[in-house]
Biopython code that builds the backbone (N, CA, C, O; Angstrom):
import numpy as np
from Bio.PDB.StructureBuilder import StructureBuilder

atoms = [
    (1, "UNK", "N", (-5.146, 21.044, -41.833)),
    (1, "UNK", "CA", (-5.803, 21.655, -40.692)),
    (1, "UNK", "C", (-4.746, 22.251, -39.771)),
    (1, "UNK", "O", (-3.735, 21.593, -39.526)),
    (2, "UNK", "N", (-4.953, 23.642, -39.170)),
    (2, "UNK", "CA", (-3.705, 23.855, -38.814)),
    (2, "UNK", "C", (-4.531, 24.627, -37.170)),
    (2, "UNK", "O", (-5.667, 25.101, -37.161)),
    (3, "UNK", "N", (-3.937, 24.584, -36.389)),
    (3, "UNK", "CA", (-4.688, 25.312, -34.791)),
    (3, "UNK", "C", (-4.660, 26.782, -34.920)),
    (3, "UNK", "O", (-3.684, 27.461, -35.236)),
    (4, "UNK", "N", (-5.620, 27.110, -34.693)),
    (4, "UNK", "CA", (-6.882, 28.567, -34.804)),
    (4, "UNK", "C", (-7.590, 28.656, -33.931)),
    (4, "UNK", "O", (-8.781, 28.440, -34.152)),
    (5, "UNK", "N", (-7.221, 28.955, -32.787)),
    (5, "UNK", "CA", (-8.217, 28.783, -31.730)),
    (5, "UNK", "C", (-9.245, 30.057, -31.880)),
    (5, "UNK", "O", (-8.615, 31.014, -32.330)),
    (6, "UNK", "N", (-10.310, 30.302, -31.701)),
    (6, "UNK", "CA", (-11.516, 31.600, -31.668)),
    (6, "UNK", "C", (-11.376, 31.458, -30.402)),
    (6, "UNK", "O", (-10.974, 30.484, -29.765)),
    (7, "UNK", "N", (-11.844, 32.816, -29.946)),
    (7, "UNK", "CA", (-12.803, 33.475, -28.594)),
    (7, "UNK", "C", (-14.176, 33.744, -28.874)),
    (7, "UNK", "O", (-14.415, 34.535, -29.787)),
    (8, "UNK", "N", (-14.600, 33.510, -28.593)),
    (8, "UNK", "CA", (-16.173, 33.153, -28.328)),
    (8, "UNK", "C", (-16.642, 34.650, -27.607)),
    (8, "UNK", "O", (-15.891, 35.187, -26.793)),
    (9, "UNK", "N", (-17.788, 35.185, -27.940)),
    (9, "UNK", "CA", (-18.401, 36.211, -27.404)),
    (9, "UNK", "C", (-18.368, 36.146, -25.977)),
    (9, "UNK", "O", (-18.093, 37.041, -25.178)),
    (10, "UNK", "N", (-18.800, 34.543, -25.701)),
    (10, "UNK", "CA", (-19.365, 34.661, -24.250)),
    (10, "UNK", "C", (-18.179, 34.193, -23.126)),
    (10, "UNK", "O", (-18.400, 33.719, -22.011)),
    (11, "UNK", "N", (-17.077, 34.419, -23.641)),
    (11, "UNK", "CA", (-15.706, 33.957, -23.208)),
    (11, "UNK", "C", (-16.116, 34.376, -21.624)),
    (11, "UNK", "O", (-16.365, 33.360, -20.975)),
    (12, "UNK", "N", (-16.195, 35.114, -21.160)),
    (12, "UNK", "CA", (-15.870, 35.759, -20.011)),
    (12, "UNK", "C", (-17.180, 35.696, -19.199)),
    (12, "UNK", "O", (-17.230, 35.901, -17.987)),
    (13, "UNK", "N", (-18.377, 35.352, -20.085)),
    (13, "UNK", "CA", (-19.440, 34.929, -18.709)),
    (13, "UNK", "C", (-19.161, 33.593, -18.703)),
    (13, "UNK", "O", (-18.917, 33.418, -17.509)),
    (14, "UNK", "N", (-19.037, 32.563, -19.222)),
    (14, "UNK", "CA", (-18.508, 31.090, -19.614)),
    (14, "UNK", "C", (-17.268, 30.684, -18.385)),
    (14, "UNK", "O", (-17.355, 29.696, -17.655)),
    (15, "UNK", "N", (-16.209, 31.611, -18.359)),
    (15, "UNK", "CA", (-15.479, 31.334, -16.953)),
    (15, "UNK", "C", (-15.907, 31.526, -16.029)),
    (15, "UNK", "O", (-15.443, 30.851, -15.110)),
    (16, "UNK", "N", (-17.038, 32.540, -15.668)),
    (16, "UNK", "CA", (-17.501, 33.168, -14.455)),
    (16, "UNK", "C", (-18.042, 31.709, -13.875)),
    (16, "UNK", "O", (-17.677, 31.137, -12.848)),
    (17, "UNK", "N", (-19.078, 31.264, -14.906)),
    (17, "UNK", "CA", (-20.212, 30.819, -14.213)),
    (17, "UNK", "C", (-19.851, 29.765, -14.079)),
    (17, "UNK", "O", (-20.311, 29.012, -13.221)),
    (18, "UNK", "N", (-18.786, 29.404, -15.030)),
    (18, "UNK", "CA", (-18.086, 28.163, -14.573)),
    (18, "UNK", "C", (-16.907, 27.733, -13.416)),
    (18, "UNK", "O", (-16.311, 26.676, -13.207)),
    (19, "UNK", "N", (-16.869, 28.926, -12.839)),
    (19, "UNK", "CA", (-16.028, 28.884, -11.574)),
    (19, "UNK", "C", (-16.927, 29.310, -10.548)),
    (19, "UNK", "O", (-16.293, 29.342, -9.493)),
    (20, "UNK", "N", (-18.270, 29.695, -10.358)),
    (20, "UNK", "CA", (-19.141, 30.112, -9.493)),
    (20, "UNK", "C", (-19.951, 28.695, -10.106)),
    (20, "UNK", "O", (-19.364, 27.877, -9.398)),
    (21, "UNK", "N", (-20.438, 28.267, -10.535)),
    (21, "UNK", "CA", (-21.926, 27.123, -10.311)),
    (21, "UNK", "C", (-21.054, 25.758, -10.671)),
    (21, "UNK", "O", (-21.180, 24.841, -9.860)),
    (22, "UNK", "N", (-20.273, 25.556, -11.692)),
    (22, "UNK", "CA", (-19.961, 24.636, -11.380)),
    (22, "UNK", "C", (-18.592, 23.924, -11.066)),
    (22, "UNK", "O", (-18.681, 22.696, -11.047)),
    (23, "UNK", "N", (-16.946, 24.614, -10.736)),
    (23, "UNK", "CA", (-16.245, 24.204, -10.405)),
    (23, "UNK", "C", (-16.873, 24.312, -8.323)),
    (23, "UNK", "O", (-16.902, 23.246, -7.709)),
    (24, "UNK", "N", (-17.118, 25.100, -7.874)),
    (24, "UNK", "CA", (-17.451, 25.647, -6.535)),
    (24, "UNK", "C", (-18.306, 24.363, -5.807)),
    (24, "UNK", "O", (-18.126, 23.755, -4.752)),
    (25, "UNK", "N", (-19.244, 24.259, -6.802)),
    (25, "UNK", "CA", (-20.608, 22.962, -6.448)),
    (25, "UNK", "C", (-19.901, 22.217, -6.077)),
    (25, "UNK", "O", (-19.590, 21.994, -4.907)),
    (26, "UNK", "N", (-19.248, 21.311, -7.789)),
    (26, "UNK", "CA", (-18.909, 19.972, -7.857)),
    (26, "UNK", "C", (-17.653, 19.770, -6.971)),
    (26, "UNK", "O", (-17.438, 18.565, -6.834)),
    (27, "UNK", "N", (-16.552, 20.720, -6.179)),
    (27, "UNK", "CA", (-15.812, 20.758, -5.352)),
    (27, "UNK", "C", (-16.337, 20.382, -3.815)),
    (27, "UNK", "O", (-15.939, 19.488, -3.068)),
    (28, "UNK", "N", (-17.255, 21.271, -3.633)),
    (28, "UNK", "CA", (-17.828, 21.302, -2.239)),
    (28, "UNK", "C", (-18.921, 19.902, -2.117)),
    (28, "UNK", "O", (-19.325, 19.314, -1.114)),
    (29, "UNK", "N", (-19.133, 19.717, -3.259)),
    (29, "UNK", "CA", (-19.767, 18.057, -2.989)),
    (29, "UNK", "C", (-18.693, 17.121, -3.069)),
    (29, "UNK", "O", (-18.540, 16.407, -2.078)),
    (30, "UNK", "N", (-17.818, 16.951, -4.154)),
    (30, "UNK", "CA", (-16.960, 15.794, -4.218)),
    (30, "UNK", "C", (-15.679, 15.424, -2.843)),
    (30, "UNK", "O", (-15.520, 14.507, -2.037)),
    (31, "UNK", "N", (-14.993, 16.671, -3.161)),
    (31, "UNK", "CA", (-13.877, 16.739, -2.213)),
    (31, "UNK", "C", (-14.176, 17.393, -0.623)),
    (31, "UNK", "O", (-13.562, 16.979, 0.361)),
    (32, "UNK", "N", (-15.024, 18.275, -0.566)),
    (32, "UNK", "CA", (-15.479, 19.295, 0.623)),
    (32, "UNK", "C", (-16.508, 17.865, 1.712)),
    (32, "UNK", "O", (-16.414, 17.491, 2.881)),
    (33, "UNK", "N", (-17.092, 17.602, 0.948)),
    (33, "UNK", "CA", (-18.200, 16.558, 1.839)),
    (33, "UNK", "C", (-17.809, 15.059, 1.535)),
    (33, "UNK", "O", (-17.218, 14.491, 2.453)),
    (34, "UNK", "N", (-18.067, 14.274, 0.295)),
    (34, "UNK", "CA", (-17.887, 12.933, -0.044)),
    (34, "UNK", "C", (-15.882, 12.944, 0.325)),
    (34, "UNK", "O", (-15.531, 12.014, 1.051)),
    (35, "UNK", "N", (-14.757, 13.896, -0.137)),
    (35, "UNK", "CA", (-13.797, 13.046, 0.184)),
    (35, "UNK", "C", (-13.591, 12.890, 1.609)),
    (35, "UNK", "O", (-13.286, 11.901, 2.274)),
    (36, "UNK", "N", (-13.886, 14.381, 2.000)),
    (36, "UNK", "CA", (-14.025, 14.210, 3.756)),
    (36, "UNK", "C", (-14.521, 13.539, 4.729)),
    (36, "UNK", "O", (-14.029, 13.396, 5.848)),
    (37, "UNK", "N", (-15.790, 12.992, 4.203)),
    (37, "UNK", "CA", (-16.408, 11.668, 4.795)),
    (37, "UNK", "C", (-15.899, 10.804, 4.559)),
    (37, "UNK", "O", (-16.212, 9.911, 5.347)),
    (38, "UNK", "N", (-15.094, 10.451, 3.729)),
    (38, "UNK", "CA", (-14.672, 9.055, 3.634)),
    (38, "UNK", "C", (-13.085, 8.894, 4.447)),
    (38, "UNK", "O", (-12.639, 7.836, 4.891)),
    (39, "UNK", "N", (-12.385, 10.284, 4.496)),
    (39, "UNK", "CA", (-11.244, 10.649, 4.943)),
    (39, "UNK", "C", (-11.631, 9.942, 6.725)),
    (39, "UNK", "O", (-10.845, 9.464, 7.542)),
    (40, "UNK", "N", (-12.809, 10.098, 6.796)),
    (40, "UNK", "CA", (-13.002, 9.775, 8.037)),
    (40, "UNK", "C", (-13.237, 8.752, 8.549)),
    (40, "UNK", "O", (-12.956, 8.401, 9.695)),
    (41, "UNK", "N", (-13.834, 8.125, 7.645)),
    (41, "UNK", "CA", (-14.204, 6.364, 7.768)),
    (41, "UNK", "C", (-12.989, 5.233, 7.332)),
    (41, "UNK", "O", (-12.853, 4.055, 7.663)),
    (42, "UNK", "N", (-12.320, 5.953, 6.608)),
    (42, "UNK", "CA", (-10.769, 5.425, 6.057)),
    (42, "UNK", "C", (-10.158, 5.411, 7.030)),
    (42, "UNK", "O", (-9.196, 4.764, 6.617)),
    (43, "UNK", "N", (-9.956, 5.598, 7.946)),
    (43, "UNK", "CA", (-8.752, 5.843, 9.282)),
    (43, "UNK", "C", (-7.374, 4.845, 9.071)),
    (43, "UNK", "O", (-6.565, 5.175, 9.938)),
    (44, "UNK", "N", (-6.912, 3.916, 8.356)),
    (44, "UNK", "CA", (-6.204, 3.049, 8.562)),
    (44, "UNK", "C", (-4.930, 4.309, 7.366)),
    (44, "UNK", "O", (-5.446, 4.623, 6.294)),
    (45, "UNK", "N", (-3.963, 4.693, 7.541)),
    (45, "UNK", "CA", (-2.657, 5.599, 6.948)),
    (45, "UNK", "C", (-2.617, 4.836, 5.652)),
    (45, "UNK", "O", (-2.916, 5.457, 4.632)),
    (46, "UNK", "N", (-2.333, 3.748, 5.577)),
    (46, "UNK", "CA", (-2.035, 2.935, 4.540)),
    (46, "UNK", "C", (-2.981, 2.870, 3.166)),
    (46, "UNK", "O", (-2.792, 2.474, 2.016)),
    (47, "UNK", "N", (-4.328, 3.591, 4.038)),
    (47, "UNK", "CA", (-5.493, 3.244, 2.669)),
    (47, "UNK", "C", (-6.069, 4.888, 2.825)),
    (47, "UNK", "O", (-7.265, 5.180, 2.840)),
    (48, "UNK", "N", (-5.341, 5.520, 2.896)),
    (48, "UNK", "CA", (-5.935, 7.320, 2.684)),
    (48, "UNK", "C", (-6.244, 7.136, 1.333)),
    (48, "UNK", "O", (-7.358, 7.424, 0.896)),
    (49, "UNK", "N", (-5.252, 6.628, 0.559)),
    (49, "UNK", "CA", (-5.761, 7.249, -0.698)),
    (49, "UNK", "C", (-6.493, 6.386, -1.130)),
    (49, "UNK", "O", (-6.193, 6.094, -2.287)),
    (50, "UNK", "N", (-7.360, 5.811, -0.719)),
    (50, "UNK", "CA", (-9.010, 5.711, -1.305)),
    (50, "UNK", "C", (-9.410, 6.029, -1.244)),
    (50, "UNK", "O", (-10.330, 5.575, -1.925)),
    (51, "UNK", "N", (-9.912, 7.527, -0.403)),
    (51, "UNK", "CA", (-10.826, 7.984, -0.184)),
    (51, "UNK", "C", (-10.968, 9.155, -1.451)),
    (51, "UNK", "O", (-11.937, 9.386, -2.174)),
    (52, "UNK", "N", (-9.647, 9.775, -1.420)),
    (52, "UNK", "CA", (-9.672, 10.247, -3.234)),
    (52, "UNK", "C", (-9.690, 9.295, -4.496)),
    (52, "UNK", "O", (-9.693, 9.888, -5.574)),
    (53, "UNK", "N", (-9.701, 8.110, -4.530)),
    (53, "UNK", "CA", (-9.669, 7.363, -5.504)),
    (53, "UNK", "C", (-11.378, 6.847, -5.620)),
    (53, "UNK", "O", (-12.057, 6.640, -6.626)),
    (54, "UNK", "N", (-11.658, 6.767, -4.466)),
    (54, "UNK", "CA", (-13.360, 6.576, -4.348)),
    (54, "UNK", "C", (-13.848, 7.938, -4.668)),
    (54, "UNK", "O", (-14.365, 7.849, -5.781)),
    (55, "UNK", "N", (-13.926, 9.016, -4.285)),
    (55, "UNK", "CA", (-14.529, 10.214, -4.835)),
    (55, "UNK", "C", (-14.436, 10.319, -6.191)),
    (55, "UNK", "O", (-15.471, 10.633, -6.779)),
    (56, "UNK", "N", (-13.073, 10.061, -7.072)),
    (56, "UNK", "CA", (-13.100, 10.304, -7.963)),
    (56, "UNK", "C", (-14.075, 9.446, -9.251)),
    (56, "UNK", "O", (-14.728, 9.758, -10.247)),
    (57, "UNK", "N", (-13.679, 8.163, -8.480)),
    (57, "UNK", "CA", (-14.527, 7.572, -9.575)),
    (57, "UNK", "C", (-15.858, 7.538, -9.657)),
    (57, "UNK", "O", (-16.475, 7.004, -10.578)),
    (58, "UNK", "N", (-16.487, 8.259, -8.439)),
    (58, "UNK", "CA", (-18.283, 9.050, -8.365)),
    (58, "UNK", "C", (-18.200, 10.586, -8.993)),
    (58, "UNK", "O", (-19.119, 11.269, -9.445)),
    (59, "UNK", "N", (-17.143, 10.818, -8.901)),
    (59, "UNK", "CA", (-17.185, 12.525, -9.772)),
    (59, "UNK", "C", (-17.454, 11.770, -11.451)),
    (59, "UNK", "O", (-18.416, 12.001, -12.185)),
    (60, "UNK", "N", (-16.290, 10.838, -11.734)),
    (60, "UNK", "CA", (-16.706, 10.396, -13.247)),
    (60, "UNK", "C", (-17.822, 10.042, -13.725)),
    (60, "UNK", "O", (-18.100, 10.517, -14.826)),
    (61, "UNK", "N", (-18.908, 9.023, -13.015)),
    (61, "UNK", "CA", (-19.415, 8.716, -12.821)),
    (61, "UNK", "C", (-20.547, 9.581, -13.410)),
    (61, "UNK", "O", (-21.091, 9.445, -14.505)),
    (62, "UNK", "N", (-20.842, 10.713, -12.233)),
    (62, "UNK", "CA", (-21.787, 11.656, -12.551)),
    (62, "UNK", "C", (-21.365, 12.399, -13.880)),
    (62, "UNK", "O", (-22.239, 13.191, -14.234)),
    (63, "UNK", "N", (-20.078, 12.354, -14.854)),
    (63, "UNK", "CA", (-19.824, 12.767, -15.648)),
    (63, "UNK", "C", (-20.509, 12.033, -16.811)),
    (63, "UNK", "O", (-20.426, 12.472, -17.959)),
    (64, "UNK", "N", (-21.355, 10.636, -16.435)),
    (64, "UNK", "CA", (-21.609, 9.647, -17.682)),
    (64, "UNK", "C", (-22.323, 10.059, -18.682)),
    (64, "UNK", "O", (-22.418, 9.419, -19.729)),
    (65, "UNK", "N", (-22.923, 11.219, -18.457)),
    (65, "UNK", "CA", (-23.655, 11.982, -19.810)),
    (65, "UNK", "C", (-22.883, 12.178, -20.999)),
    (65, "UNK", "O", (-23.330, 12.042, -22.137)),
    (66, "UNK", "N", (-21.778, 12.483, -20.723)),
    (66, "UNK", "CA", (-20.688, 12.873, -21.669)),
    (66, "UNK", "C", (-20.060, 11.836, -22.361)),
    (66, "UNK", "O", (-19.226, 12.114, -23.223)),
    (67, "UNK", "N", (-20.432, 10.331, -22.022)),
    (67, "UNK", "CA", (-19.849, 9.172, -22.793)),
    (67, "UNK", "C", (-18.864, 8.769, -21.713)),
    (67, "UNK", "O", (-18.387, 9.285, -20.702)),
    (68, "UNK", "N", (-18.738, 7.279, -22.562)),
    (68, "UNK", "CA", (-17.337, 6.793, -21.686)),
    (68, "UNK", "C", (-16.030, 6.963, -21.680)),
    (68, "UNK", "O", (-15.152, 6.383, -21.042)),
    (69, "UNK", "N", (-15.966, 8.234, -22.835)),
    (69, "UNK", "CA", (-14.549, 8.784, -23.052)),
    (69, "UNK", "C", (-14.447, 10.166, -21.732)),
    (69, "UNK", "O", (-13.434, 10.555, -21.150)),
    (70, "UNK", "N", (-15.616, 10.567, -21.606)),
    (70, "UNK", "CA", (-16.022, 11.841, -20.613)),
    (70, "UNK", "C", (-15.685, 10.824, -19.377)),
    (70, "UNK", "O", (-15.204, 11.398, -18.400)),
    (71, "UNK", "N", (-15.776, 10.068, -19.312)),
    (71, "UNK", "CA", (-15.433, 9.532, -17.578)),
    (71, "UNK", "C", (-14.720, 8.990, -17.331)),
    (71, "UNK", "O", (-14.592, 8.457, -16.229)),
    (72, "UNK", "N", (-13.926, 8.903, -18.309)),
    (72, "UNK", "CA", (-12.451, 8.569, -18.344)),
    (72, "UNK", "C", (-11.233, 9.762, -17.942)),
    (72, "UNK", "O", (-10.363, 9.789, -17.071)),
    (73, "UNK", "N", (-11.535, 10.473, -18.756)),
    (73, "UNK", "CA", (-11.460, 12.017, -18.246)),
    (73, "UNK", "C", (-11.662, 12.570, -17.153)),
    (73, "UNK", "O", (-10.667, 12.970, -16.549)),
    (74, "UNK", "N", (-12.523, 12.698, -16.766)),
    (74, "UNK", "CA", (-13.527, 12.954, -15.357)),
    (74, "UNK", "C", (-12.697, 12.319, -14.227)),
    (74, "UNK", "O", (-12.405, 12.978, -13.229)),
    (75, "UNK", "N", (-12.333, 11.082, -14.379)),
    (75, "UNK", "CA", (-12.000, 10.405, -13.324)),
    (75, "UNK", "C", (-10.049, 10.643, -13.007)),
    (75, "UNK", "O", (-9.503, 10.690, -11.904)),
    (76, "UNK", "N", (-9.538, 10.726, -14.059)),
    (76, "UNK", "CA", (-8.206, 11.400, -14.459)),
    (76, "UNK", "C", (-8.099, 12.650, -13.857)),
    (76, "UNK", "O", (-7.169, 13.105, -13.191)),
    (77, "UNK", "N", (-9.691, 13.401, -14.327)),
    (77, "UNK", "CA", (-9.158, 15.001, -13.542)),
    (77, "UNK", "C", (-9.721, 15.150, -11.952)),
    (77, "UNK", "O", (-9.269, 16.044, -11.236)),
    (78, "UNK", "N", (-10.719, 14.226, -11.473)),
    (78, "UNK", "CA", (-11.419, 13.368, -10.574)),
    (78, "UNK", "C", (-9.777, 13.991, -9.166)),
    (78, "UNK", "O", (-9.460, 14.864, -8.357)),
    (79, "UNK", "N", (-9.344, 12.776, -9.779)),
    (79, "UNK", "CA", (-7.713, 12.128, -9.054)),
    (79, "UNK", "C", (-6.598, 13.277, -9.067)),
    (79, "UNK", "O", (-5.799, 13.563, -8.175)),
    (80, "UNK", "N", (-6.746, 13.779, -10.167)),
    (80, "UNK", "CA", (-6.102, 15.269, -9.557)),
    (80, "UNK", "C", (-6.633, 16.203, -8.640)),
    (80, "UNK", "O", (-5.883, 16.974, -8.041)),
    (81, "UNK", "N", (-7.543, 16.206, -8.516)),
    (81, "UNK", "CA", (-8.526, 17.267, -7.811)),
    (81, "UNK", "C", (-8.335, 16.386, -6.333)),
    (81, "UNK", "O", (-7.743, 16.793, -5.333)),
    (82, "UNK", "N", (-8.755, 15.571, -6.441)),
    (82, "UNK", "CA", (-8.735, 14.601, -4.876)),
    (82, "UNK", "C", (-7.075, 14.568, -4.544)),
    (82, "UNK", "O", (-6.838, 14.358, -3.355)),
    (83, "UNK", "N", (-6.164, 14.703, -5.215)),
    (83, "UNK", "CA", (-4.969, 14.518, -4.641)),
    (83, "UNK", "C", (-4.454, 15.966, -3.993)),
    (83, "UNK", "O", (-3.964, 16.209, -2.890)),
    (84, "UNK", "N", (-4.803, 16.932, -5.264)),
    (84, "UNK", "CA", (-4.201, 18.344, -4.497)),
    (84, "UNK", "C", (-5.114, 18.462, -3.144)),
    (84, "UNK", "O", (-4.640, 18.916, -2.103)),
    (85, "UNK", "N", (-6.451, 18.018, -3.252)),
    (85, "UNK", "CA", (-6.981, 18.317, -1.701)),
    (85, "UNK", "C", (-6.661, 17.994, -0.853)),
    (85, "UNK", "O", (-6.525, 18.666, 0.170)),
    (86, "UNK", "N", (-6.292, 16.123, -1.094)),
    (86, "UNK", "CA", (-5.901, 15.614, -0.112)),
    (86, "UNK", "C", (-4.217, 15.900, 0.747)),
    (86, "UNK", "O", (-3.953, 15.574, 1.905)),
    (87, "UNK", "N", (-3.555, 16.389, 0.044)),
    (87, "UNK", "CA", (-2.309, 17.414, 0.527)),
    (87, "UNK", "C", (-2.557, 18.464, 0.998)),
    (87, "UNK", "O", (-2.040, 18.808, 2.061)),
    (88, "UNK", "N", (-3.289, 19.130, 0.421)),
    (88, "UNK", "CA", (-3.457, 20.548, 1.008)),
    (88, "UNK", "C", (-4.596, 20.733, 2.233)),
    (88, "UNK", "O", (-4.738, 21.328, 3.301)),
    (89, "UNK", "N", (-5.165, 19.994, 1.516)),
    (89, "UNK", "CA", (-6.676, 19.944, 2.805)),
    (89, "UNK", "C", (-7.220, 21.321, 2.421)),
    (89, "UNK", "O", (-8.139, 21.742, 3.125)),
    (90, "UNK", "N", (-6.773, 22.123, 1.367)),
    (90, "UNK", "CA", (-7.271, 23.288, 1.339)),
    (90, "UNK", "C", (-8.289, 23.138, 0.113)),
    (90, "UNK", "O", (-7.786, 22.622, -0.885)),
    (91, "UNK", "N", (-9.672, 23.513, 0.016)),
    (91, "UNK", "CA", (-10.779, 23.265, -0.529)),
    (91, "UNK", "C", (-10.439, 24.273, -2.210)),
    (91, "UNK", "O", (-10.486, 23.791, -3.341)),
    (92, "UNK", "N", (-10.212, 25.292, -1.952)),
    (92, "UNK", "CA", (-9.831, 26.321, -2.536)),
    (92, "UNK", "C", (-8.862, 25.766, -3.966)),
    (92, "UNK", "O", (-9.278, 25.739, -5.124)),
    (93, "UNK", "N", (-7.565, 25.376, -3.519)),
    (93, "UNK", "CA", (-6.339, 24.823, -4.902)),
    (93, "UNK", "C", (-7.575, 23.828, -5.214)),
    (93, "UNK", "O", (-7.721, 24.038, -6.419)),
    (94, "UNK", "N", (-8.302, 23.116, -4.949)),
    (94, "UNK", "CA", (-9.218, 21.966, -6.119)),
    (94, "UNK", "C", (-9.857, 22.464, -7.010)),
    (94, "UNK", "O", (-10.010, 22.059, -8.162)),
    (95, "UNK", "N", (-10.353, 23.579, -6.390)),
    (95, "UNK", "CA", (-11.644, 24.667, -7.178)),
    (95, "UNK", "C", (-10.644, 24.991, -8.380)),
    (95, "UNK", "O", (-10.733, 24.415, -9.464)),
    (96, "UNK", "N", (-9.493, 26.161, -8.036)),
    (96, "UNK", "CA", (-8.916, 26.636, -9.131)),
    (96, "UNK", "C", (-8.089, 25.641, -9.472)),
    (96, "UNK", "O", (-7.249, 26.158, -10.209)),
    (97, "UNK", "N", (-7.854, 24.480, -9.343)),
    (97, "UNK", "CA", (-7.232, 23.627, -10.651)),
    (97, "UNK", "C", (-8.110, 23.006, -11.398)),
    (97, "UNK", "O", (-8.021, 22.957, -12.625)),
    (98, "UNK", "N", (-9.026, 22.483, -10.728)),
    (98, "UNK", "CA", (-11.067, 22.310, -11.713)),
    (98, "UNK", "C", (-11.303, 23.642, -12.602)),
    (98, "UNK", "O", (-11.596, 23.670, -13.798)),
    (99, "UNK", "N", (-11.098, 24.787, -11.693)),
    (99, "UNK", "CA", (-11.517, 26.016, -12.915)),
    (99, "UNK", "C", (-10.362, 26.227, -13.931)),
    (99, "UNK", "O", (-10.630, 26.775, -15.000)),
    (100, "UNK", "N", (-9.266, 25.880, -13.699)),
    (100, "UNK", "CA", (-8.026, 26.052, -14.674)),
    (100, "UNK", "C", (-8.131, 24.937, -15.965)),
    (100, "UNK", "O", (-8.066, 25.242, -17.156)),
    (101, "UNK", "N", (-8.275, 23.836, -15.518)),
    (101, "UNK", "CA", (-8.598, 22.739, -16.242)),
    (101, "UNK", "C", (-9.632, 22.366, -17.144)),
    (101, "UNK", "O", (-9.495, 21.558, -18.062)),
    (102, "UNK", "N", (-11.095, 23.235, -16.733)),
    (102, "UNK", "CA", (-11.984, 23.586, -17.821)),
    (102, "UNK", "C", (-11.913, 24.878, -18.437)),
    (102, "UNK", "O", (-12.392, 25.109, -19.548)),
    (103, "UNK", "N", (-11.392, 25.621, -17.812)),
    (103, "UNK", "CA", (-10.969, 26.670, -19.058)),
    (103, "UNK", "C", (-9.989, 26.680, -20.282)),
    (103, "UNK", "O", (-9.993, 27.506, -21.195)),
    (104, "UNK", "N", (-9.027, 25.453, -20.108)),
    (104, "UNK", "CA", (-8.259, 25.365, -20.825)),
    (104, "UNK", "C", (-9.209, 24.671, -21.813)),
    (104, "UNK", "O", (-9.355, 25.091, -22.961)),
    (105, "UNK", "N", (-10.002, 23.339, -21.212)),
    (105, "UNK", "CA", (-10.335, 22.362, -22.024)),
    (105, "UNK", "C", (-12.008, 23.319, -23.445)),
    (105, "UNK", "O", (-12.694, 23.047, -24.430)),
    (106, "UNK", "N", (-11.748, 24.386, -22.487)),
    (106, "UNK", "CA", (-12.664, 24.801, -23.698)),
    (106, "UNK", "C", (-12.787, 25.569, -24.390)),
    (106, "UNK", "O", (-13.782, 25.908, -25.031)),
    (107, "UNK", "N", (-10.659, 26.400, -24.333)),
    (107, "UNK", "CA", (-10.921, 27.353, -25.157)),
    (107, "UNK", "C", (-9.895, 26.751, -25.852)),
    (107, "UNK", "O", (-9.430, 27.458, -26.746)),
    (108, "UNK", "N", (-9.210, 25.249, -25.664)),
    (108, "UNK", "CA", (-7.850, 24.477, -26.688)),
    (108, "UNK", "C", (-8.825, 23.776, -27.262)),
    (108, "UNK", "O", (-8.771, 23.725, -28.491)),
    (109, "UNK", "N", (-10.051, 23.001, -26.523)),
    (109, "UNK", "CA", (-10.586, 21.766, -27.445)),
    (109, "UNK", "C", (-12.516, 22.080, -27.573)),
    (109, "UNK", "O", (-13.079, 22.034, -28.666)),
    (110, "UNK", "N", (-12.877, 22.224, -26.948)),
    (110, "UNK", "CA", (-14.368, 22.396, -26.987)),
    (110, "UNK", "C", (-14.573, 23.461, -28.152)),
    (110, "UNK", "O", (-14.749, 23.199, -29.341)),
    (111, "UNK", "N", (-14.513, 24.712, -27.563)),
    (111, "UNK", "CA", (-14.463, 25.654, -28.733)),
    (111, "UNK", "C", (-14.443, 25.457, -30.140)),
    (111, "UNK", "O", (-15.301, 25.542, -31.019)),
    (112, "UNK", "N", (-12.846, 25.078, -30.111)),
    (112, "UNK", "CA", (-12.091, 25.487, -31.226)),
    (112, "UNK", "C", (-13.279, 24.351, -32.417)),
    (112, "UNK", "O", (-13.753, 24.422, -33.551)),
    (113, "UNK", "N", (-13.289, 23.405, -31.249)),
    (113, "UNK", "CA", (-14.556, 21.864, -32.137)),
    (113, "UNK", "C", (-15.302, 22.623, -32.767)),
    (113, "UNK", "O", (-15.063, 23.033, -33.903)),
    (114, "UNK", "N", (-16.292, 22.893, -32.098)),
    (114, "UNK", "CA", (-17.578, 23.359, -32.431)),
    (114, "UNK", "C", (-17.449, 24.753, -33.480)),
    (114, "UNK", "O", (-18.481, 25.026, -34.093)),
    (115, "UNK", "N", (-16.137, 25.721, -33.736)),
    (115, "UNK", "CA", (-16.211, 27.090, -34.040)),
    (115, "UNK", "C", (-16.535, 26.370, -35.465)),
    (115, "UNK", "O", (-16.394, 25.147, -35.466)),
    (116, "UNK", "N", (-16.976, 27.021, -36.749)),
    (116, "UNK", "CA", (-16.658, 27.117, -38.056)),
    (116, "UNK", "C", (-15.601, 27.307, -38.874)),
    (116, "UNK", "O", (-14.859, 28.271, -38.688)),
    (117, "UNK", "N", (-15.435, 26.613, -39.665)),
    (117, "UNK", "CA", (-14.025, 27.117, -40.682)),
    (117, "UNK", "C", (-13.924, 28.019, -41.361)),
    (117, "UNK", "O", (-12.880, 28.208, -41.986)),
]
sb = StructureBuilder()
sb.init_structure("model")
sb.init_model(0)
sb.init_chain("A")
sb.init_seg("    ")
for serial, (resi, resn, name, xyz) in enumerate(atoms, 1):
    if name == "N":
        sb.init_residue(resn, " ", resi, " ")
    sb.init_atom(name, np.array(xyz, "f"), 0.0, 1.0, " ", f" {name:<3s}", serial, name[0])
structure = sb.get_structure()
């Protein structure tokens, strides 16, 4: 078996909609509202980073459709997403490292799964 990745017809509505419905959503709910609320109720310096470590493991969470290998994952890319926010505070770098991170994951591994030999 040797790596062959395909492009897929729908390559390019597949990023769209996946950086408009669902990196944008699941950003502005996880990190935009849930990490920010908690950023706020956390007040003690020493325990900030729970409040990305708690978001993340409700982003996985809602990932449980996908199995317990999917929220394992989820919660891995969860914690990246909550960390660049929580540095940057900028809503924006979460989105495009969420949209960078499923585009990779589905034109190196999803795809290539599912294409034919």
């Amino acid at each position: 078996m040797s790596f062959n990745p395909k492009v897929p017809d729908f390559w390019l509505a597949f990023i769209a909609i996946n950086l408009l419905f669902t990196c944008v959503a699941e950003e502005a709910l996880f990190r935009g509202l849930l990490q920010t609320k908690l950023s706020q109720i956390i007040t003690p310096k020493r325990l900030a980073l729970l409040a990305p470590i708690i978001t993340a493991a409700v982003f996985a969470l809602a990932h449980f459709a996908g199995g317990i290998s999917y929220v394992l994952v989820s919660f891995i890319a969860g914690l990246g997403y909550g960390y660049i926010f929580y540095k940057t505070q900028r809503l924006e770098w979460a989105i495009l490292c969420h949209w960078l991170v499923n585009v990779c994951h589905f034109f190196l591994f999803t795809y290539p799964m599912l294409s034919k030999p």
